[in-house]
N, C-alpha and C positions, 0 to 999 in steps of 0.2 A: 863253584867257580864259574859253572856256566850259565846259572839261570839269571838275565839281568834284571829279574825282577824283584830276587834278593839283595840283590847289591841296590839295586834302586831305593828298596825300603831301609837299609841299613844306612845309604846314606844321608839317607833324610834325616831320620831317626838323632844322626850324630848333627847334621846341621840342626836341627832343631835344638836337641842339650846344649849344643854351644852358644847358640843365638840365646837361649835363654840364664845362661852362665851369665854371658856378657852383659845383660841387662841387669840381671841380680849383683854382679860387680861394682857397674856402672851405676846403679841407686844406691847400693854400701858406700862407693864413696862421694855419692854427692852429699849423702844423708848425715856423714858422722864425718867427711873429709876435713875440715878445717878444724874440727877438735883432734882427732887423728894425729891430721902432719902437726900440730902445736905440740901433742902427746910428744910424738914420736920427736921432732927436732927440739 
């Protein structure tokens, strides 16, 4: 809880998975979006 230089790493850590969550999202639905929502609706 005290050392900010774990928290510093850990936050990054989580910015980074997310940042690249959102990217591998964001290519899933650009890649297969309009067959998808056609699928799906």
């Amino acid at each position: 809880m005290g050392d900010p230089f774990v928290f510093v790493m850990f936050e990054s850590f989580f910015v980074v998975c997310f940042c690249a969550f959102m990217i591998l999202y964001v290519f899933n639905i650009v890649k297969v979006g309009i067959r998808q929502d056609v699928l799906v609706c």
